[in-house]
VEXDREN-2710 file (C-alpha; in Angstrom, 1 decimal):
% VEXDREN-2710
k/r/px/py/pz
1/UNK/-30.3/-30.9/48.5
2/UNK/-33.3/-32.9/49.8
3/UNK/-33.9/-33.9/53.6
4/UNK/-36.8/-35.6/55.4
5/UNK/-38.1/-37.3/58.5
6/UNK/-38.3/-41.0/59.2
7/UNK/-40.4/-42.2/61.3
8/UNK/-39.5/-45.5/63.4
9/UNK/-40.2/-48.9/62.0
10/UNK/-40.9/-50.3/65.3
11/UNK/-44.6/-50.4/67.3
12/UNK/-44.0/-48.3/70.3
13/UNK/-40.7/-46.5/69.0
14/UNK/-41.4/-42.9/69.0
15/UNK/-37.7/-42.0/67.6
16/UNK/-37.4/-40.2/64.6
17/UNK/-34.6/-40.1/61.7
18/UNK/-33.5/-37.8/59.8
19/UNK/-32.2/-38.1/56.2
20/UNK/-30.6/-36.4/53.1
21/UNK/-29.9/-36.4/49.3
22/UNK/-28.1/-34.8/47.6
23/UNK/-27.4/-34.3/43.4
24/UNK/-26.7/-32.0/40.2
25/UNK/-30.8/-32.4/39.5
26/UNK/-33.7/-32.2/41.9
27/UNK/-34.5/-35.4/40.8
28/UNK/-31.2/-37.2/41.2
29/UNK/-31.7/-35.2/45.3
30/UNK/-34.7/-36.7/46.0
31/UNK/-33.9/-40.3/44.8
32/UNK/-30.9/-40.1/47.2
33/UNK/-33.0/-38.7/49.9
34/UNK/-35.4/-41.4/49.3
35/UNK/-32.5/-44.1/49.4
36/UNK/-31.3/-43.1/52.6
37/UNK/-34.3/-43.3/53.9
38/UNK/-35.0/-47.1/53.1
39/UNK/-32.0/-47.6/54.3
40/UNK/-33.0/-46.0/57.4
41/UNK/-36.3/-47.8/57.2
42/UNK/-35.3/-51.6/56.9
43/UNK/-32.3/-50.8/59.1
44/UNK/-34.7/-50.9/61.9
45/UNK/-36.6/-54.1/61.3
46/UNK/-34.5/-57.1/63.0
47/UNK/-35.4/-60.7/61.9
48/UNK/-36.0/-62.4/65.2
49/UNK/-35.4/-66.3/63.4
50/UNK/-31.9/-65.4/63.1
51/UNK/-31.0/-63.6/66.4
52/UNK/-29.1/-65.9/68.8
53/UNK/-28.9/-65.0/72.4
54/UNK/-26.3/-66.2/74.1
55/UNK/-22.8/-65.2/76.4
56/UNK/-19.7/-65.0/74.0
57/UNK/-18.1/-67.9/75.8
58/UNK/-20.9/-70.3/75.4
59/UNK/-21.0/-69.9/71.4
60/UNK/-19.8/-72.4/68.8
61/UNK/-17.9/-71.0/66.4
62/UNK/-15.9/-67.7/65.5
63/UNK/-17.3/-64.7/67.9
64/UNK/-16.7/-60.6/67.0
65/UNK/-16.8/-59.2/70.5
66/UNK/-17.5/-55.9/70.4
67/UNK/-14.6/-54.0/72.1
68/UNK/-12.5/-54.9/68.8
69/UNK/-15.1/-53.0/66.9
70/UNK/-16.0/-50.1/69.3
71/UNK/-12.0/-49.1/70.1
72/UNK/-12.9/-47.2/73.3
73/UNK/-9.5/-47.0/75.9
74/UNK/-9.6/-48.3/79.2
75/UNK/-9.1/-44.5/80.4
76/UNK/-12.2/-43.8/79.0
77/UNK/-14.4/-46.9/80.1
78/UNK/-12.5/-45.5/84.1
79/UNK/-13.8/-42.2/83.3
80/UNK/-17.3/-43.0/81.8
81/UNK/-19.6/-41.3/84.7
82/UNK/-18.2/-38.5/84.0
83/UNK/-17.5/-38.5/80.3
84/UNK/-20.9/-39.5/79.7
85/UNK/-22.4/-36.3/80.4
86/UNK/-22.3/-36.2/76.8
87/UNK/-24.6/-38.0/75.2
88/UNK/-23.3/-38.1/71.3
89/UNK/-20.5/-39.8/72.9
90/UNK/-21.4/-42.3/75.4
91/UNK/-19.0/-45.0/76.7
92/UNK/-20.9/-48.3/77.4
93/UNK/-20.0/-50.9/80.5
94/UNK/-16.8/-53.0/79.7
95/UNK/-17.7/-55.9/77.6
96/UNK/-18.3/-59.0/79.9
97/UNK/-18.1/-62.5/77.9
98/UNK/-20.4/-64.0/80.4
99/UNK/-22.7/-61.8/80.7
100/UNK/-25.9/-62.8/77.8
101/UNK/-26.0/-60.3/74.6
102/UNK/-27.7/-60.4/71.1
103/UNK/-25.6/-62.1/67.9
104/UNK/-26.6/-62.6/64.5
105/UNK/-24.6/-64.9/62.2
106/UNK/-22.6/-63.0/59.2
107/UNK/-22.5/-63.9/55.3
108/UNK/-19.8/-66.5/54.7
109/UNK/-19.0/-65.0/50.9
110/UNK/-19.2/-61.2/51.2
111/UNK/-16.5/-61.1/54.4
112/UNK/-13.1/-63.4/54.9
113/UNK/-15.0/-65.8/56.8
114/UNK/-18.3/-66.4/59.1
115/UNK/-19.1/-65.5/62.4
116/UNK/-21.2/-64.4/65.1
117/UNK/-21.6/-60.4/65.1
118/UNK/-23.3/-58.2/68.0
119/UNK/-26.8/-57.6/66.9
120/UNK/-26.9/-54.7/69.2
121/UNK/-24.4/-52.8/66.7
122/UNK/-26.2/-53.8/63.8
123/UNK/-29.3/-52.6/63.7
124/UNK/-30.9/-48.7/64.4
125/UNK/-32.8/-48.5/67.3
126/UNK/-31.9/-51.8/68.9
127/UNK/-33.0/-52.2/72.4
128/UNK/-29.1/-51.8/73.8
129/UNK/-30.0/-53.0/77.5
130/UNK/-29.8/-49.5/79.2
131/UNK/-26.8/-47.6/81.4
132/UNK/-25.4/-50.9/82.1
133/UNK/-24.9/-52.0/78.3
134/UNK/-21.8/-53.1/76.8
135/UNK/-23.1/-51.6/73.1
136/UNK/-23.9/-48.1/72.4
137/UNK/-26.7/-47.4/70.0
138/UNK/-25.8/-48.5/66.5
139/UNK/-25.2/-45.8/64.0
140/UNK/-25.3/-45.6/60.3
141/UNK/-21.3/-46.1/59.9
142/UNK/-21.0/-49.3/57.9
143/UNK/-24.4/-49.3/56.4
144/UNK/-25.4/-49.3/52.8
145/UNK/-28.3/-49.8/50.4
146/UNK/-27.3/-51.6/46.7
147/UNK/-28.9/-52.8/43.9
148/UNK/-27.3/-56.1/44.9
149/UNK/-25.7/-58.0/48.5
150/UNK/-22.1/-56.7/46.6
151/UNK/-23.0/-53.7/45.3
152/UNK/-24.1/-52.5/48.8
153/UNK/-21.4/-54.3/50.8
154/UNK/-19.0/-52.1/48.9
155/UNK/-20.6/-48.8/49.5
156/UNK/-20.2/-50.4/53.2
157/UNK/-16.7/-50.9/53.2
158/UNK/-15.8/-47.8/51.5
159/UNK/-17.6/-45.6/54.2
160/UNK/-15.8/-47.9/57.0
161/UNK/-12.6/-46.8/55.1
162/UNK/-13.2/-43.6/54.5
163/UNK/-14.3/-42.7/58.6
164/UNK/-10.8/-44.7/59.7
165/UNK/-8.5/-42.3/57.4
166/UNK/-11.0/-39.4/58.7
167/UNK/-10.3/-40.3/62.0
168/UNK/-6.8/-40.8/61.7
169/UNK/-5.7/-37.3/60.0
170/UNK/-8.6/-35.7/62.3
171/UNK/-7.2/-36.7/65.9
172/UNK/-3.5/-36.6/64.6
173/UNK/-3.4/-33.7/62.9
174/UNK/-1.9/-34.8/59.8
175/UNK/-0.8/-32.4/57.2
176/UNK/-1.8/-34.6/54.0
177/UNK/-1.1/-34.0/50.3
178/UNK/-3.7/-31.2/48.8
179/UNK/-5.5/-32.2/45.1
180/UNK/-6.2/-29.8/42.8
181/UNK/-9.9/-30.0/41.8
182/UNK/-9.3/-29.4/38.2
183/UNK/-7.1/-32.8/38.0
184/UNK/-9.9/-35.0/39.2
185/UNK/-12.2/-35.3/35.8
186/UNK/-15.0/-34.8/37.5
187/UNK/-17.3/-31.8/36.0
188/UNK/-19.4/-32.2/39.1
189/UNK/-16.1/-31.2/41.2
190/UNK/-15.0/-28.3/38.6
191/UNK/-18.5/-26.9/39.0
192/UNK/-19.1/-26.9/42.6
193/UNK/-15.8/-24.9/42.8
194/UNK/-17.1/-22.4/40.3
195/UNK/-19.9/-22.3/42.3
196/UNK/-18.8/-21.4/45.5
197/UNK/-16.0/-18.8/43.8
198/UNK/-19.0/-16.6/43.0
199/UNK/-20.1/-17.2/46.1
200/UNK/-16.7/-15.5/48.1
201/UNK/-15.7/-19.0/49.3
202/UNK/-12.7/-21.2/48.2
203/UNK/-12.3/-25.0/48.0
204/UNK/-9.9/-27.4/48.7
205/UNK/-9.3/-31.5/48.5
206/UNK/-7.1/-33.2/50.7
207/UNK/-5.8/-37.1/50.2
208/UNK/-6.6/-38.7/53.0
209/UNK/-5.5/-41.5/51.7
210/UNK/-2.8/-43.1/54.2
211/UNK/-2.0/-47.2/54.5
212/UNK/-5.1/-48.8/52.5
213/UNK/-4.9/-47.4/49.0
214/UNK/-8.3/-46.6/48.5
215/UNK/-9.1/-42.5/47.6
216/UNK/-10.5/-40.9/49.7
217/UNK/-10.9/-37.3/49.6
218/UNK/-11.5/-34.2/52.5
219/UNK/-13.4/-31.5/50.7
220/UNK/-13.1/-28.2/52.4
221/UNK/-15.2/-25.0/51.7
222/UNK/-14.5/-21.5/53.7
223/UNK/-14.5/-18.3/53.1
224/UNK/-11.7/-16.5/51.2
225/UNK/-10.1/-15.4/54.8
226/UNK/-10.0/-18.9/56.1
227/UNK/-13.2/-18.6/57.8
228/UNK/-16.7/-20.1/58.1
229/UNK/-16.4/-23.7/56.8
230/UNK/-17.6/-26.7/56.4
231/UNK/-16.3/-30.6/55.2
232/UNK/-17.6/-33.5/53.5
233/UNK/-15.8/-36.4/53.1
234/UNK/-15.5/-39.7/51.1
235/UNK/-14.0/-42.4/49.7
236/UNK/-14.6/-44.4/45.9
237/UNK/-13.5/-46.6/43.6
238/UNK/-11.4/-43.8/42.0
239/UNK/-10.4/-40.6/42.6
240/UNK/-13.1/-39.2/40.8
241/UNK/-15.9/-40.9/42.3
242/UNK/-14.2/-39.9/46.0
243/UNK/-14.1/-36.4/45.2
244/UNK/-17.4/-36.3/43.4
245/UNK/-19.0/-37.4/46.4
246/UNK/-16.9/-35.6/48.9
247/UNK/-18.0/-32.6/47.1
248/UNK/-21.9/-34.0/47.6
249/UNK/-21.2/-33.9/51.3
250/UNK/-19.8/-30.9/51.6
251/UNK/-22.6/-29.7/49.6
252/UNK/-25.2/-31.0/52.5
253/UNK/-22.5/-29.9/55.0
254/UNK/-22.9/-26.4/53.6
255/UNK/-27.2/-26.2/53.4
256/UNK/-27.2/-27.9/57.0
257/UNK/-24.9/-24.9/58.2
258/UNK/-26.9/-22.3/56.1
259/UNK/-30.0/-23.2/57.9
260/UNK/-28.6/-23.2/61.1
261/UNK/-27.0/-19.9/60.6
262/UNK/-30.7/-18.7/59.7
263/UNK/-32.1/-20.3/62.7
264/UNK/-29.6/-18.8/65.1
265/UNK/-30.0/-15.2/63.7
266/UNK/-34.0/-15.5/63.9
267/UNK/-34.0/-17.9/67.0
268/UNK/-31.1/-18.1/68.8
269/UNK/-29.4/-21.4/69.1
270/UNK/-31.1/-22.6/72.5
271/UNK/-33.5/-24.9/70.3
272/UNK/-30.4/-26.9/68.8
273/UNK/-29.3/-30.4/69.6
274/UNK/-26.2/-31.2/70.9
275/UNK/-24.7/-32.2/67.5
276/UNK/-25.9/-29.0/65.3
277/UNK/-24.9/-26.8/68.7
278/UNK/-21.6/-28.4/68.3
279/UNK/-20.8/-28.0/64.3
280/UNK/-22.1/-24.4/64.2
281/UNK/-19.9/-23.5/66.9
282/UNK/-17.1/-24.8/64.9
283/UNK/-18.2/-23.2/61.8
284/UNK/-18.2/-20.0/63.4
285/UNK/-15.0/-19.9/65.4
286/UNK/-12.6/-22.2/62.9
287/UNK/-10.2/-20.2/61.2
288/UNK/-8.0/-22.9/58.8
289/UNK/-4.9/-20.3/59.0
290/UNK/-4.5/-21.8/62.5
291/UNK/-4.9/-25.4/61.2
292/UNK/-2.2/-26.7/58.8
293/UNK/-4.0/-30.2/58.9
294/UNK/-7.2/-28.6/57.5
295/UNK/-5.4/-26.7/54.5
296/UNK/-3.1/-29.4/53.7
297/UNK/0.7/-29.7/52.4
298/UNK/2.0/-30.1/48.8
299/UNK/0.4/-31.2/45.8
300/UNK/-0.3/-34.9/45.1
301/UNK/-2.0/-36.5/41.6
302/UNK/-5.3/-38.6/41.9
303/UNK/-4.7/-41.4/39.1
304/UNK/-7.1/-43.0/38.1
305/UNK/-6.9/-46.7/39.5
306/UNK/-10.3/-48.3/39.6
307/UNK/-11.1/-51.0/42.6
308/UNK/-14.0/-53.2/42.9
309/UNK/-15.2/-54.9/46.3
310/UNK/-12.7/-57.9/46.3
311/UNK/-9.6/-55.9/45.8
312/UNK/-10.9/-53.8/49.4
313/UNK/-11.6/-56.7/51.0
314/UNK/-7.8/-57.7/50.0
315/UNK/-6.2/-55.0/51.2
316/UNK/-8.1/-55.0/54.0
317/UNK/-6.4/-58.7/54.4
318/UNK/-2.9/-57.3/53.6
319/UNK/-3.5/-55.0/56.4
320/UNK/-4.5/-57.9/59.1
321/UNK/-8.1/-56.2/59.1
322/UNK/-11.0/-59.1/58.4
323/UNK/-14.1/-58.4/57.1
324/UNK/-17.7/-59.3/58.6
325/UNK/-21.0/-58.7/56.1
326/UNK/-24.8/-59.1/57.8
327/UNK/-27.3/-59.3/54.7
328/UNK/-30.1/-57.7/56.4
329/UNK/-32.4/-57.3/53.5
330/UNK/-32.5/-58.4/50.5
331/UNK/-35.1/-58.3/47.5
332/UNK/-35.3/-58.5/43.4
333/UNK/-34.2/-54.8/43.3
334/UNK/-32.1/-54.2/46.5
335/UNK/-29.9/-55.3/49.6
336/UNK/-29.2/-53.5/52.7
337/UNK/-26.1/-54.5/54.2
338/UNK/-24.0/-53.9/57.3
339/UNK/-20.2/-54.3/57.2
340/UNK/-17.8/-54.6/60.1
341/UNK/-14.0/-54.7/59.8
342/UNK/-12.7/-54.5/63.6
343/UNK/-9.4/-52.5/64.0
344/UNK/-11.0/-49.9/61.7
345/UNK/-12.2/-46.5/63.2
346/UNK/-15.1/-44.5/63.5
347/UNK/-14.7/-41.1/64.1
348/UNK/-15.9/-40.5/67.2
349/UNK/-13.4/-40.1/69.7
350/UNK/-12.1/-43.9/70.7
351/UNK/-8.7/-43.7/71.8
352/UNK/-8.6/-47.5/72.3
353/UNK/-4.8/-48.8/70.6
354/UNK/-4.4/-49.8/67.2
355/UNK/-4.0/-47.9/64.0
356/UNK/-5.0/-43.9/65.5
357/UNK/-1.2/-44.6/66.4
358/UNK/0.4/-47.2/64.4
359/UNK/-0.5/-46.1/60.9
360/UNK/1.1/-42.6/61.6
361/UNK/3.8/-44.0/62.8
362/UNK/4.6/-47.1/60.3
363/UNK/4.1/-44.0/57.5
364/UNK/6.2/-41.5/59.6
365/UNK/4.1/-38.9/59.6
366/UNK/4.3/-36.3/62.6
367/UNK/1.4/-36.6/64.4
368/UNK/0.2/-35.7/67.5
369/UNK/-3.1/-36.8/69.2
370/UNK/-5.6/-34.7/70.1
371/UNK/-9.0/-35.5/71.5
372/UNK/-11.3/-32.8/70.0
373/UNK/-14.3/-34.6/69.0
374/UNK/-15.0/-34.3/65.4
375/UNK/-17.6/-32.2/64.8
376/UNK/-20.3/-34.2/63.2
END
């Protein structure tokens, strides 16, 4: 694991970032640590030439207004005083078409066609307006670093993917098929396990996998009574690849926890943010005996399909879901990319309608919603 600070990009912006890497060598570690934090970096920097300001109503052309992409439900934008007492979660104004906002104009060949995208949710740090905003801060779902415009639109997509099938098994409570880490060819999976079986903890793979058949994969770590444990999550172009990386998460997942286990023993946990406050408390008091969506049902087999970025973006299509890509870097070695595909979820808690219902329902799964924030 590697982890560092990044400072903001911006004159006067005294925010900082924080970033991570992970891999099987030191070196592989830092290099991911090192990409995340260019993404980070050049995520920041907005290209004034190409920022239109202007009320939805008053543009030419096809518009992405934001409530399609942010999913909150009237209940919550009624309740948002009060619910915004939190600030991880904060629920902006309702979206006003009049009203003036920030757009910036999307590729026309990575996504299904062109249009005008809130710049407010596409880059870190953007000035969102205050209180009274209609866009909460932009975070880092959707946003990827690649070798190429494609290459990084696709790590985009996937993540987008990935955090809707999260959020659909998380706030429904879905008991999904479990994988068996051996069957995934992946020696980085095999070893981790080995790993953390010397260790006293057990781990387990979940296909998350629901209406969009992309793999994605939950991996799980506790202890052997059920206790202590932590997730990492993600989705590939085969099963392999998902698991491999869901395994890198949970890896991170697991340091972050160990550190703030030693912090709280030495410290106490008075100096944590909100977030780390929230996932150690869940580490400490989850037991996954009491959780049949966090241990999972029967087996299921991870074949080895292989997709590439225009066979997401088309079953995206066959699902109704359109795809929006903003190049917002691009050199000889690398492009930094931000993908939106409204009617997909983050997993924060939006309980807006659309598929935290429908899918469940069109693939009868019992589900029932709950609203316990997920915990990072």
């Amino acid at each position: 694991m590697a982890a560092g600070r990044v400072r903001a990009a911006r004159d006067g912006d005294e925010s900082t970032y924080f970033v991570s890497g992970w891999g099987t060598t030191v070196e592989q570690a830092l290099q991911g640590c090192l990409y995340e934090a260019d993404e980070t970096h050049f995520a920041q920097i907005i290209p004034e030439g190409r920022i239109l300001r202007s009320c939805a109503n008053a543009i030419h052309g096809r518009v992405v207004e934001p409530p399609g992409i942010l999913l909150f439900s009237e209940e919550q934008y009624d309740r948002r005083e009060a619910g915004n007492r939190q600030p991880r979660n904060m629920v902006p104004a309702r979206w006003d078409r009049s009203a003036p906002e920030d757009w910036i104009l999307s590729d026309d060949k990575l996504g299904t066609e062109q249009a005008w995208v809130p710049a407010g949710l596409c880059f870190l740090g953007y000035d969102s307006g205050g209180k009274q905003s209609s866009l909460p801060a932009a975070d880092s779902n959707g946003l990827a670093l690649g070798i190429n415009p494609e290459d990084a639109a696709m790590s985009a997509l996937l993540e987008l993917i990935e955090r809707d099938a999260t959020s659909i098994w998380w706030y429904n409570r879905l008991v999904l098929p479990r994988i068996d880490p051996k069957s995934t060819a992946s020696d980085t999976v095999s070893s981790y396990e080995d790993w953390l079986r010397r260790r006293g903890r057990e781990l387990r793979l979940l296909r998350l996998t629901l209406d969009l058949a992309v793999p994605i994969v939950a991996a799980i770590s506790s202890d052997r009574s059920g206790r202590r444990p932590a997730m990492g999550f993600a989705a590939g172009a085969s099963w392999s690849a998902a698991a491999t990386r869901a395994v890198g998460e949970l890896a991170q997942c697991e340091a972050n926890l160990a550190l703030l286990s030693q912090q709280a023993q030495q410290q106490g946990t008075t100096r944590f943010t909100s977030g780390a406050r929230k996932l150690y408390r869940w580490h400490q008091e989850t037991d996954l005996g009491l959780y049949p969506y966090l241990q999972g049902g029967g087996p299921a087999c991870a074949d080895e399909a292989t997709l590439d970025y225009a066979s997401c973006v088309k079953l995206c299509h066959e699902r109704n879901l359109e795809v929006f890509a903003v190049i917002l870097m691009q050199d000889e070695q690398r492009s930094l990319v931000r993908m939106f595909a409204p009617g997909l979820r983050s997993t924060k808690p939006r309980f807006g309608p659309g598929r935290l219902y429908s899918v469940p329902a069109t693939l009868g799964l019992a589900s029932a919603i709950c609203r316990d924030p997920f915990p990072f």
